[in-house]
KETI-190914 format. One record per residue (C-alpha): x, y, z; residue in one letter; residue number from 1. Coordinates in nm, 2 decimals. Example, Ala and Ser with C-alpha at 12.3 -4.5 7.8 and 13.67 -1.06 7.14 Angstrom:
2
[atom [1.23,-0.45,0.78],'a',1];
[atom [1.37,-0.11,0.71],'s',2];
This chain:
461
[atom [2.13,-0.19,1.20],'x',1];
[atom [2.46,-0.27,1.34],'x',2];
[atom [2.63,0.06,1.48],'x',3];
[atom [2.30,0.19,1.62],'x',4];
[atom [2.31,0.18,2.03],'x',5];
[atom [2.10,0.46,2.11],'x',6];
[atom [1.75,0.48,2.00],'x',7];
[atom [1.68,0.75,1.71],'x',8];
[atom [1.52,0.94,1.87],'x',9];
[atom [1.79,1.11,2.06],'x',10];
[atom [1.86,1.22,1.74],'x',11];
[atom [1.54,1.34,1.59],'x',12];
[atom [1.62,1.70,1.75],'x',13];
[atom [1.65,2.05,1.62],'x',14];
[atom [2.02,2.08,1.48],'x',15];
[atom [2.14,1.76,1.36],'x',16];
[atom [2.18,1.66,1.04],'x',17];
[atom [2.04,1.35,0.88],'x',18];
[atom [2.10,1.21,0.53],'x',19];
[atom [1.80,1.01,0.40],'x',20];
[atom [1.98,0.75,0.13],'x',21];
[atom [1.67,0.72,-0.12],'x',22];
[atom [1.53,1.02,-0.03],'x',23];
[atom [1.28,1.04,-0.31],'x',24];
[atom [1.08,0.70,-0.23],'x',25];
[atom [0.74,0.69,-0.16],'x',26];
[atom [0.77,0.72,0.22],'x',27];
[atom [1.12,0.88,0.23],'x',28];
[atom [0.99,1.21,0.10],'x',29];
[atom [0.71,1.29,0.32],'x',30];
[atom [0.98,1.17,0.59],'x',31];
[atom [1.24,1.43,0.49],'x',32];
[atom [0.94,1.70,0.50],'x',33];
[atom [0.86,1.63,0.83],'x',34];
[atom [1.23,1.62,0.97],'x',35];
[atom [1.27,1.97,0.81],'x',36];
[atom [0.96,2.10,0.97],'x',37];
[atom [1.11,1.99,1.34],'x',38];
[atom [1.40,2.19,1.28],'x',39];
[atom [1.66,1.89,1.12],'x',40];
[atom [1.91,1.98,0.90],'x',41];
[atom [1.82,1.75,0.60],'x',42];
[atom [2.00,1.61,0.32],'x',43];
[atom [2.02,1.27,0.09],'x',44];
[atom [2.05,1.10,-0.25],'x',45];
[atom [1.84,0.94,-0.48],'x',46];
[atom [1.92,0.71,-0.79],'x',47];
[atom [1.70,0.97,-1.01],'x',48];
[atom [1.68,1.33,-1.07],'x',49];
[atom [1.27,1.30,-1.00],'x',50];
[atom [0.98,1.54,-0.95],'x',51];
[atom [0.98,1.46,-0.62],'x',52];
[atom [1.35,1.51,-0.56],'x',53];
[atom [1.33,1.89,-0.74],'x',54];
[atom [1.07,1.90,-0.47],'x',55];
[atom [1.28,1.84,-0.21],'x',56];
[atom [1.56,2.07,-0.38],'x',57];
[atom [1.27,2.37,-0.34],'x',58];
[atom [1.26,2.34,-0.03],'x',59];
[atom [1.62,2.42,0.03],'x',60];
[atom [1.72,2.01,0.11],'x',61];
[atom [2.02,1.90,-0.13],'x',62];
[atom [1.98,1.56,-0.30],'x',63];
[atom [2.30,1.42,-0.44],'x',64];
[atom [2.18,1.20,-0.76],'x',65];
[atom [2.38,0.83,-0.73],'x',66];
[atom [2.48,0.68,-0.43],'x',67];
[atom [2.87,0.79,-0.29],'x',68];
[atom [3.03,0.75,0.07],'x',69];
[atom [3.10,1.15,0.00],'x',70];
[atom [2.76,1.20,0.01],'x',71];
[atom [2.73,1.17,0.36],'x',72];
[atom [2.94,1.52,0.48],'x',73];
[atom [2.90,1.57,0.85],'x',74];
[atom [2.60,1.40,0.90],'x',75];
[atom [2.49,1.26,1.22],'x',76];
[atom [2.27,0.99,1.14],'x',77];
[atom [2.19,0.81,0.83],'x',78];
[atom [1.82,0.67,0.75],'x',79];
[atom [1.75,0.45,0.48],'x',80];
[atom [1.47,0.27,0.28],'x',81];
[atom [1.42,-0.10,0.32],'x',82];
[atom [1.54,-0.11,-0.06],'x',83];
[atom [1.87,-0.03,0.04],'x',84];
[atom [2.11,-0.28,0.17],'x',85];
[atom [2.44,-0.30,0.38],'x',86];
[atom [2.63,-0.30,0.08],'x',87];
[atom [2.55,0.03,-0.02],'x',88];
[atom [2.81,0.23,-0.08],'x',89];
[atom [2.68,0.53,0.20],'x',90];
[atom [2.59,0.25,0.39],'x',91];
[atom [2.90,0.10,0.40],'x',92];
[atom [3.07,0.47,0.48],'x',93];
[atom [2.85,0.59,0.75],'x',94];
[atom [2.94,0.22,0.96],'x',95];
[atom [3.31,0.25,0.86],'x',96];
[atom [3.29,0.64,1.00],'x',97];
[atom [3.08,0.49,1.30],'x',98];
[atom [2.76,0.67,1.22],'x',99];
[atom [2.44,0.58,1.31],'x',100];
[atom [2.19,0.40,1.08],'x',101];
[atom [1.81,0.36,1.09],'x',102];
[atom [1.57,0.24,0.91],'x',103];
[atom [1.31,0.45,0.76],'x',104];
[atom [1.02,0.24,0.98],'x',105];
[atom [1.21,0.34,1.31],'x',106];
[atom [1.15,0.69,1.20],'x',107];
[atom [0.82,0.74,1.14],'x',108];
[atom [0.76,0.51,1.50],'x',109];
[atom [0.97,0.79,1.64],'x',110];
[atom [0.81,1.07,1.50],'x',111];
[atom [0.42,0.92,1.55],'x',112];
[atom [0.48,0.90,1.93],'x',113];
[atom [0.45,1.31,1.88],'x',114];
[atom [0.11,1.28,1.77],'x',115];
[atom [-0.18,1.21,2.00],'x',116];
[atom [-0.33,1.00,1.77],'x',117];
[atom [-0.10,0.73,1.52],'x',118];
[atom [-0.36,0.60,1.30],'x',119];
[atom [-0.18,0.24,1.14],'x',120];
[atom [-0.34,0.05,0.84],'x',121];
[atom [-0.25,-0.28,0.84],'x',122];
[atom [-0.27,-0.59,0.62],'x',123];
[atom [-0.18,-0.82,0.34],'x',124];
[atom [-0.37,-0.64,0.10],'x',125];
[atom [-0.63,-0.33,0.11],'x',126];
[atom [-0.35,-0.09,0.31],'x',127];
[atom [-0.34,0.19,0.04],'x',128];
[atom [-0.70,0.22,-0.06],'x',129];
[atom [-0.77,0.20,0.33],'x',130];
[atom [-0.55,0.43,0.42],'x',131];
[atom [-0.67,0.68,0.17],'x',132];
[atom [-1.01,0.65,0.25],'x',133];
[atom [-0.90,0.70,0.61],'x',134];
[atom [-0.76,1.03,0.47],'x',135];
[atom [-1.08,1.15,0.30],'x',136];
[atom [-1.26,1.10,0.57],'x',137];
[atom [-1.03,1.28,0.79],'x',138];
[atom [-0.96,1.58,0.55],'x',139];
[atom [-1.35,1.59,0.56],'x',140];
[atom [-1.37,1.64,0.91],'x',141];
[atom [-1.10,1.95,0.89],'x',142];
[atom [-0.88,1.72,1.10],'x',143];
[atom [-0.56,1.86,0.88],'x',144];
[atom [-0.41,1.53,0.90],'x',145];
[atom [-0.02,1.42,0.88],'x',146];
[atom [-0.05,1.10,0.61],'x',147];
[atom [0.18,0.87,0.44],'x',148];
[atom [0.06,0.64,0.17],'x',149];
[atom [0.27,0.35,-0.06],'x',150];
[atom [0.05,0.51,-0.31],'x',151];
[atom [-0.07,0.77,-0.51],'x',152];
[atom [-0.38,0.95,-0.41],'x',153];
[atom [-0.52,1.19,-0.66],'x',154];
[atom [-0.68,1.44,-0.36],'x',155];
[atom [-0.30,1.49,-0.23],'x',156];
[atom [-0.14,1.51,-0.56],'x',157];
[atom [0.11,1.23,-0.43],'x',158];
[atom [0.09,1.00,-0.10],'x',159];
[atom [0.12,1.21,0.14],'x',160];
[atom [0.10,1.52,0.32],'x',161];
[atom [0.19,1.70,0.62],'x',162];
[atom [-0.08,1.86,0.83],'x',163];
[atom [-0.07,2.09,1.18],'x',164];
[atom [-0.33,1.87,1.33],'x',165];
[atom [-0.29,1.58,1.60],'x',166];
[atom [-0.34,1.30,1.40],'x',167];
[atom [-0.11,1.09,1.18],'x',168];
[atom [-0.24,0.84,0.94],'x',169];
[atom [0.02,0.56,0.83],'x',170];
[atom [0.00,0.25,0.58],'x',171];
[atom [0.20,0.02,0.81],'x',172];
[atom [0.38,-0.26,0.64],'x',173];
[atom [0.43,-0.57,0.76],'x',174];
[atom [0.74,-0.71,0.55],'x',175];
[atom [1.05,-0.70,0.74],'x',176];
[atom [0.83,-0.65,1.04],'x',177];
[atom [0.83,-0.28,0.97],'x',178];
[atom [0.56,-0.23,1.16],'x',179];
[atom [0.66,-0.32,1.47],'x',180];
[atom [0.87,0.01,1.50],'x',181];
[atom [0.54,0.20,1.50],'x',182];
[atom [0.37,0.32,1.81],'x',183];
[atom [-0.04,0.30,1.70],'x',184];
[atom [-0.27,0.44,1.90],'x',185];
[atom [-0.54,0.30,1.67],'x',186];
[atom [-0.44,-0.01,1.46],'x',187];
[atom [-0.65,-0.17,1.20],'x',188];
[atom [-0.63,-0.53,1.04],'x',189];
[atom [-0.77,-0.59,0.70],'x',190];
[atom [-0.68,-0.92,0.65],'x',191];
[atom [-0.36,-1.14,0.78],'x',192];
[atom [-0.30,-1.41,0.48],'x',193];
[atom [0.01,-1.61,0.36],'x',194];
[atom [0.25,-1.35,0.16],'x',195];
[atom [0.64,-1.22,0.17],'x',196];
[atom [0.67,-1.59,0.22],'x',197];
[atom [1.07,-1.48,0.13],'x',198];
[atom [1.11,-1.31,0.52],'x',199];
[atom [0.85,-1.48,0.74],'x',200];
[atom [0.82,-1.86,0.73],'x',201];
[atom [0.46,-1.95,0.70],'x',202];
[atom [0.13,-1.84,0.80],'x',203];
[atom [0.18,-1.85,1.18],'x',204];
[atom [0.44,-1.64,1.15],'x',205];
[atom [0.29,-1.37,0.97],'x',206];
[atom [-0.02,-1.45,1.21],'x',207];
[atom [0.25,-1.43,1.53],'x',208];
[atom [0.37,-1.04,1.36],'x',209];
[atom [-0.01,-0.89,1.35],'x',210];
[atom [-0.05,-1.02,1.66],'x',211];
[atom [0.25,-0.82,1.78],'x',212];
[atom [0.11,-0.51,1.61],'x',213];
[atom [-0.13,-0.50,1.78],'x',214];
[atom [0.01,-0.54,2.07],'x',215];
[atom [0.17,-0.20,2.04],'x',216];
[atom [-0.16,-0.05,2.08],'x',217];
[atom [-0.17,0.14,2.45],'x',218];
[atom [-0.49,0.04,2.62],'x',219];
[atom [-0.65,0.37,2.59],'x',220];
[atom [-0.64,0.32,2.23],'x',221];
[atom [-0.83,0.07,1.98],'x',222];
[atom [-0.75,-0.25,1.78],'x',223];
[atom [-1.03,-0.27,1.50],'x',224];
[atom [-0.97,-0.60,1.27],'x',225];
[atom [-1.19,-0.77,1.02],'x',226];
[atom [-1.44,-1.01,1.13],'x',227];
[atom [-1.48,-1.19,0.77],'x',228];
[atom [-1.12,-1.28,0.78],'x',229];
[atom [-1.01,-1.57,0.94],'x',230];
[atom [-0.65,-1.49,0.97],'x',231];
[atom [-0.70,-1.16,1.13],'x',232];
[atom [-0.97,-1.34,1.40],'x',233];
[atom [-0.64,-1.64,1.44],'x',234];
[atom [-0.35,-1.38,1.47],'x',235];
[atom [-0.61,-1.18,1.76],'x',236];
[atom [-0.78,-1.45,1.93],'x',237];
[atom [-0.71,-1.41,2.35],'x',238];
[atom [-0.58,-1.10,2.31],'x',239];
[atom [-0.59,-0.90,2.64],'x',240];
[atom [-0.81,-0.65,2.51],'x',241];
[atom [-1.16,-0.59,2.35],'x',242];
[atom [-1.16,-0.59,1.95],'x',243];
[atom [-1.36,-0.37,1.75],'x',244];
[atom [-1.48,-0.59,1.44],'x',245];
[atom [-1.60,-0.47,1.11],'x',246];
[atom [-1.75,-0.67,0.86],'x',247];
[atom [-1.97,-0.79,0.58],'x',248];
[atom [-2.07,-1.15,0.68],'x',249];
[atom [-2.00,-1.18,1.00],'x',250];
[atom [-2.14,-1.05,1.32],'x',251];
[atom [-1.94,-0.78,1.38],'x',252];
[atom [-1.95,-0.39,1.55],'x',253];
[atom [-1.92,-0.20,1.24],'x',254];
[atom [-2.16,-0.32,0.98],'x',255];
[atom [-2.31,-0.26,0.62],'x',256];
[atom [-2.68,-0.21,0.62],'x',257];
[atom [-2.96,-0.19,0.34],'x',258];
[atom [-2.70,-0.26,0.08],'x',259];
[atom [-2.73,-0.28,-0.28],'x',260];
[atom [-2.59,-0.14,-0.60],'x',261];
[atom [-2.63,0.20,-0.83],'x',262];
[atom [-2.49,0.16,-1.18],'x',263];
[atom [-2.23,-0.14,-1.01],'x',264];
[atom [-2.12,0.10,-0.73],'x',265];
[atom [-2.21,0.02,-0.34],'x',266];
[atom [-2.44,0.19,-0.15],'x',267];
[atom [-2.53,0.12,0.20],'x',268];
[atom [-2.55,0.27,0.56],'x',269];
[atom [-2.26,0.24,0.83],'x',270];
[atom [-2.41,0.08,1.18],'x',271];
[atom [-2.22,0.12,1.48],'x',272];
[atom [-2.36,-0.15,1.74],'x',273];
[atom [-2.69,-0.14,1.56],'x',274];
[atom [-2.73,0.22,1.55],'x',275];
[atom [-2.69,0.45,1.23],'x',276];
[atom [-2.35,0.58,1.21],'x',277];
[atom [-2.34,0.69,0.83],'x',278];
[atom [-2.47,0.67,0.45],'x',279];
[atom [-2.19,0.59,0.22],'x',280];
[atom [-2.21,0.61,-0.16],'x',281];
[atom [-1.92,0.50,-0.31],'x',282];
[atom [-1.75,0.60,-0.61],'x',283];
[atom [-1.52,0.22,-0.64],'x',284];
[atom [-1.63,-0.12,-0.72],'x',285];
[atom [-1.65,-0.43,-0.53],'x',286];
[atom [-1.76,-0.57,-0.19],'x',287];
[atom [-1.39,-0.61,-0.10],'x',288];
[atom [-1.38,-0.23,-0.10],'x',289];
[atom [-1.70,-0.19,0.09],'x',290];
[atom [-1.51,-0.37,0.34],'x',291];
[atom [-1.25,-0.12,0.32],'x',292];
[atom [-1.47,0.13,0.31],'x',293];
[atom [-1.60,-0.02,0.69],'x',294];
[atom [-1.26,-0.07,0.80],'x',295];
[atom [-1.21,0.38,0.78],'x',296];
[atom [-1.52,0.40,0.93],'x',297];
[atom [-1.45,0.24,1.23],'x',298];
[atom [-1.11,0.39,1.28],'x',299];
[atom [-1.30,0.73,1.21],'x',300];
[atom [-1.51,0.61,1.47],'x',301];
[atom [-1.28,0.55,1.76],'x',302];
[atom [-1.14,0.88,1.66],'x',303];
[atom [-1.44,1.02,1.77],'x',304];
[atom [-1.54,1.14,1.37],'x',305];
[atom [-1.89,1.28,1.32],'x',306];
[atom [-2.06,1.00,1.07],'x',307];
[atom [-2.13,1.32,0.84],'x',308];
[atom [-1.74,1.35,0.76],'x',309];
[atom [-1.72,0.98,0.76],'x',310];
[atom [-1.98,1.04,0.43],'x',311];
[atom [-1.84,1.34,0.28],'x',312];
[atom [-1.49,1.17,0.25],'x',313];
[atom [-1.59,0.85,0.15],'x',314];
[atom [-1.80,0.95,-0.11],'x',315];
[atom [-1.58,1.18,-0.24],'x',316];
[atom [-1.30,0.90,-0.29],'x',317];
[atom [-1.29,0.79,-0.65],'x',318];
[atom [-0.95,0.57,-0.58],'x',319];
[atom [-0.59,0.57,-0.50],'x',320];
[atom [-0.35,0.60,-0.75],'x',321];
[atom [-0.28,0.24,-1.00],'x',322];
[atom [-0.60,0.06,-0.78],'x',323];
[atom [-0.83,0.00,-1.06],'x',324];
[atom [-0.77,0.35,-1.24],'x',325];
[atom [-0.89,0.39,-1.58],'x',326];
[atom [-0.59,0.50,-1.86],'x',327];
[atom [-0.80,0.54,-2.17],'x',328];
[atom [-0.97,0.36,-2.47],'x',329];
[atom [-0.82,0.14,-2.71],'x',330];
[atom [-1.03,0.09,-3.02],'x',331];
[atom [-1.38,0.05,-2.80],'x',332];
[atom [-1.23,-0.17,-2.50],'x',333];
[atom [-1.12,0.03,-2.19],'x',334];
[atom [-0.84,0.00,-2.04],'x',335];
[atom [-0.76,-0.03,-1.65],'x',336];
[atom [-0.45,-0.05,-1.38],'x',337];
[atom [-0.47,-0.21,-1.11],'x',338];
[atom [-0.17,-0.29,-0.84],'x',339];
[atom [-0.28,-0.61,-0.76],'x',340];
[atom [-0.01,-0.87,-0.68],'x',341];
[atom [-0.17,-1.17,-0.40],'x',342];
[atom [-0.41,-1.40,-0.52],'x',343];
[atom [-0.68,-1.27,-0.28],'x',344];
[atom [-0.63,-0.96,-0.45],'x',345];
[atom [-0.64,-1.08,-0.80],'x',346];
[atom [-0.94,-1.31,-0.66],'x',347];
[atom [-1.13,-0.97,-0.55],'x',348];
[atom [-1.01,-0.73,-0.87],'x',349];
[atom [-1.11,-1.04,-1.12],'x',350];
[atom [-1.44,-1.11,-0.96],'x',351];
[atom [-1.55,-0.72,-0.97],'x',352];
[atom [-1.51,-0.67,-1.28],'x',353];
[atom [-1.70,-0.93,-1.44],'x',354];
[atom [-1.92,-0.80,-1.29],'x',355];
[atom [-1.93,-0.49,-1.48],'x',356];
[atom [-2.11,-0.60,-1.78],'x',357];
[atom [-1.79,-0.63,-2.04],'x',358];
[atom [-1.86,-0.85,-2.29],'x',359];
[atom [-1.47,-1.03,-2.23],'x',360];
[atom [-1.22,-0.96,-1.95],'x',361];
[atom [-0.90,-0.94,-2.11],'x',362];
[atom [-0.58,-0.88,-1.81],'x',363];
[atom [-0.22,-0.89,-1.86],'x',364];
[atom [-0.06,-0.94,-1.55],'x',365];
[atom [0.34,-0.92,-1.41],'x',366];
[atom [0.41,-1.16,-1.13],'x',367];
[atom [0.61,-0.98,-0.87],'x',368];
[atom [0.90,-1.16,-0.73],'x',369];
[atom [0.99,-1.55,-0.76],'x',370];
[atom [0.95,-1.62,-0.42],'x',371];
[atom [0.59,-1.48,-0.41],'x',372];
[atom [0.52,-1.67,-0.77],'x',373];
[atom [0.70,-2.01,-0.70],'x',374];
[atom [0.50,-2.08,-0.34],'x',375];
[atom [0.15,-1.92,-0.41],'x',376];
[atom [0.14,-2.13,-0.79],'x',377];
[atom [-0.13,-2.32,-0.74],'x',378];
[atom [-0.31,-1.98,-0.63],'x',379];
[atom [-0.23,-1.75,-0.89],'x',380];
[atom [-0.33,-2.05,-1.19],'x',381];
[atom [-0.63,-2.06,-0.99],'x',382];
[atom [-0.75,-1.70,-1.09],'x',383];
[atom [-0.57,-1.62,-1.36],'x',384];
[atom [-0.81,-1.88,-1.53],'x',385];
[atom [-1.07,-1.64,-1.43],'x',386];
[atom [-1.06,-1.39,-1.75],'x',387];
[atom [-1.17,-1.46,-2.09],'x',388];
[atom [-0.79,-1.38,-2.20],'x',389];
[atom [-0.52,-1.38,-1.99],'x',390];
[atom [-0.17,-1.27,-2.11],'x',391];
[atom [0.10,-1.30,-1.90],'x',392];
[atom [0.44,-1.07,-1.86],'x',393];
[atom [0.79,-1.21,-1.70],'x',394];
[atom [0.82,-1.19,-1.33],'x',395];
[atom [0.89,-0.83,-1.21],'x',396];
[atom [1.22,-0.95,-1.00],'x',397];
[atom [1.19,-0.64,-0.74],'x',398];
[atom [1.45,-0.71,-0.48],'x',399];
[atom [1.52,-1.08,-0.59],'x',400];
[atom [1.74,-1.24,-0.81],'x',401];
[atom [1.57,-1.62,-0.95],'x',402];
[atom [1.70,-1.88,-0.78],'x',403];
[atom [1.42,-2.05,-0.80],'x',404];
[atom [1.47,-2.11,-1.16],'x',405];
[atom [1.07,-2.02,-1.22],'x',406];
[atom [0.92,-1.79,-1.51],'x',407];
[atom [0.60,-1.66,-1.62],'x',408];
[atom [0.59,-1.97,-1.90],'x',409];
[atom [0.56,-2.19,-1.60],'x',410];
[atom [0.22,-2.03,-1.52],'x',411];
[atom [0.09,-2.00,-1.87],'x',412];
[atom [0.13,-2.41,-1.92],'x',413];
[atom [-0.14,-2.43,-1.64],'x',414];
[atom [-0.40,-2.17,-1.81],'x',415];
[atom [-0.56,-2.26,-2.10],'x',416];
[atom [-0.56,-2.06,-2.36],'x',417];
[atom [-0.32,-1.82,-2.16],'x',418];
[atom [-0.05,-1.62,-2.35],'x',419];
[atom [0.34,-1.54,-2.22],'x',420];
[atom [0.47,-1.25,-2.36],'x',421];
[atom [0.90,-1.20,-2.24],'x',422];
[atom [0.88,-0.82,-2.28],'x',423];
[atom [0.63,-0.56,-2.20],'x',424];
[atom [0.67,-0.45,-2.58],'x',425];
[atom [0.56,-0.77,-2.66],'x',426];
[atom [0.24,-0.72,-2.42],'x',427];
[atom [0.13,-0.41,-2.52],'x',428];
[atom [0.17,-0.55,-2.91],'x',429];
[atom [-0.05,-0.93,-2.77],'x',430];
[atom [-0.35,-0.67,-2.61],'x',431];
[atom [-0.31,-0.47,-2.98],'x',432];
[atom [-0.41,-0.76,-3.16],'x',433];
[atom [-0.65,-0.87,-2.90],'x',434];
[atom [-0.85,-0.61,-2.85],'x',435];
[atom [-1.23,-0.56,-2.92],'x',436];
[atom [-1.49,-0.30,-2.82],'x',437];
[atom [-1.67,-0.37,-2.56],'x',438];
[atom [-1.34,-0.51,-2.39],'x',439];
[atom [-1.24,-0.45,-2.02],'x',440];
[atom [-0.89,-0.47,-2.07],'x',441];
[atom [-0.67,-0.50,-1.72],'x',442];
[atom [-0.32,-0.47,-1.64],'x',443];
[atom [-0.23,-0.58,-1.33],'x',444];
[atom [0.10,-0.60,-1.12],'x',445];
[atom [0.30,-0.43,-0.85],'x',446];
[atom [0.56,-0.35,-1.06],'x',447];
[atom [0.58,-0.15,-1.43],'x',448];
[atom [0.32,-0.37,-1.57],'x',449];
[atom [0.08,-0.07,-1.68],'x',450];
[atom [0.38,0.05,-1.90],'x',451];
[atom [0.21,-0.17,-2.14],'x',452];
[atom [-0.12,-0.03,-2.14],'x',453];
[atom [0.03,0.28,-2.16],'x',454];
[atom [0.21,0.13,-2.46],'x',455];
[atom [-0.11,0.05,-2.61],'x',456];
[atom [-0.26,0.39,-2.61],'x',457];
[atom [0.06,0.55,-2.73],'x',458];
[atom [0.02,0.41,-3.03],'x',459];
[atom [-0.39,0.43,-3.04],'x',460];
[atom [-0.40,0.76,-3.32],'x',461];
């Protein structure tokens, strides 16, 4: 930001008074939690009157609902989400008043470098199953971790939590270079591929960011990236430090042994340079989340994690919130969420589940954002050819307005037999009339996409 010379945290101190604009997000409301709990005077605003801001409210913070330059009082500093741009209207007020703004990423680096350990998840896609497992396994071990998910995990009740212990465990974003404001002292790489193509240029460039991440890392910590992914191996290669690999194909430190399948679900043991480390049976689908699954043990495992908690928490994971979660039966086909947004994503969430033993896959999915849409088309036509029916919803616009001039219907023209519905009423009416038992029905998206399944069952009495 603009008006911000001295770092934030000369301001992160017992007494002052910070006003969080969009204090109920995700990460915004574990963040005004843990700025209470060091003695801040806390405040903000929201757009909604949510649970989680009457939350907030309980614990004595007052949320102001809408955004308004009197919001701000006698504040000190002013943090915001990455949602939230100069325009704002207590945005705008706090730099004509001359008071300091951060973002939200600068604060949680801040407050990490208070924990001895600042466990980062990293990568284009896998961060929030990761990063749960991660806090499974830690909450297993009685660690009474500090965590802070971009998702919902049904163990917390939300995505996140505050703990007493020395540990923090952080999904760490790389849009906007976000992460680069965190201090890791453990920092894991799931994959580095070609996304947010709207802020970095190409490939290299996201490539050039990881590598920086890393980077961060003190040399008394660890850097643990995926072996099986090339652009994590390109973004690391010569880096001035050993790597700890984990992987399913490749060579790597971390490995799955003896593994095979129980009713679909992966079970294998954990090696740690050829010795046992752990069993794991999981409760999710999918090699990609084995993977996962490998990437929390190893940062378990540089954390010095008993393989016995690493087992307790990972079997008892049964996954994060909107990451293929079932919502119910329609008429004999069941229905599924998933959050899935990339086409490596879609690639690994399409190919799991036909496995399953459906007799069709049937998935409505919701684009998010034109940029992502218009330079990864070839890519999504690709797998969205993959189902048996594929119906597809108007791009969820997020944070973008379509300059492109590009729409759902452009996709559909590539995919035979493929369906474009303009509304999410319209969706949810197209899966009525296509459903069958035996169907394995999936709505998939990053934004309000499972409103339609949701839709569906509504109506199912």
């Amino acid at each position: 930001m603009m008006n911000n010379p001295n770092p934030i945290s000369d301001y992160l101190v017992p007494g002052k008074r910070v006003h969080l604009v969009g204090i109920g997000g995700v990460s915004m409301c574990p963040l005004a939690e843990v700025l209470l709990g060091k003695g801040l005077r806390v405040q903000g605003s929201d757009m909604n009157d949510s649970e989680t801001v009457k939350r907030l409210r309980s614990l004595g913070i007052p949320v102001a609902v809408g955004h308004n330059a009197d919001n701000l009082g006698d504040c000190d500093l002013v943090i915001r989400t990455a949602a939230v741009h100069d325009g704002n209207p207590e945005i705008a007020g706090a730099v004509a008043r001359g008071i300091p703004v951060y973002e939200r990423a600068q604060a949680w680096g801040a407050i990490m470098r208070h924990y001895p350990n600042a466990l980062c998840v990293a990568g284009t896609h896998g961060k929030t199953t990761t990063t749960s497992m991660c806090t499974h396994i830690f909450m297993a071990a009685e660690a009474d971790p500090t965590v802070m998910i971009g998702g919902t995990l049904p163990m917390l009740h939300s995505g996140y939590r505050v703990g007493q212990g020395d540990t923090i465990i952080l999904e760490s974003c790389e849009y906007c270079n976000s992460f680069l404001s965190f201090f890791p002292t453990v920092a894991v790489i799931l994959n580095v591929e070609a996304d947010h193509l709207d802020f970095f240029k190409d490939l290299d460039d996201i490539k050039h960011s990881f590598r920086r991440f890393a980077e961060l890392v003190p040399q008394s910590g660890a850097v643990i990236a995926n072996a099986d992914n090339q652009g994590a191996m390109d973004a690391l290669a010569g880096l001035e430090r050993p790597v700890f690999t984990f992987g399913l194909e490749a060579e790597a430190d971390c490995a799955a042994v003896n593994l095979r399948e129980d009713r679909g679900r992966p079970v294998f043991d954990i090696h740690v340079h050829g010795a046992f480390y752990a069993h794991a049976e999981l409760n999710v689908y999918g090699r990609h989340n084995v993977s996962n699954a490998l990437a929390a043990a190893s940062a378990a495992y540089a954390l010095g994690i008993p393989g016995e908690a690493v087992e307790r928490g990972l079997n008892a994971f049964t996954g994060a919130g909107r990451r293929f979660e079932h919502k119910g039966t329609f008429h004999g086909a069941e229905i599924y969420d998933d959050y899935a947004h990339h086409p490596d994503e879609l690639h690994a969430l399409l190919s799991t589940a036909r496995g399953l033993g459906y007799r069709r896959l049937v998935v409505a999915f919701q684009p998010h954002t034109y940029s992502r849409t218009a330079k990864l088309f070839d890519r999504f036509v690709e797998e969205l050819r993959l189902p048996d029916v594929t119906i597809l919803a108007e791009i969820f616009a997020a944070r973008e307005t379509n300059t492109q001039g590009i729409s759902s219907a452009d996709l559909c023209r590539h995919i035979p037999g493929a369906v474009y519905c303009s509304t999410l009423d319209k969706v949810a009416e197209q899966l009525r009339r296509t459903a069958r038992p035996g169907d394995l029905i999936l709505t998939v998206g990053a934004g309000d996409i499972c409103r339609a399944g949701e839709k569906l069952l509504e109506k199912d009495v």
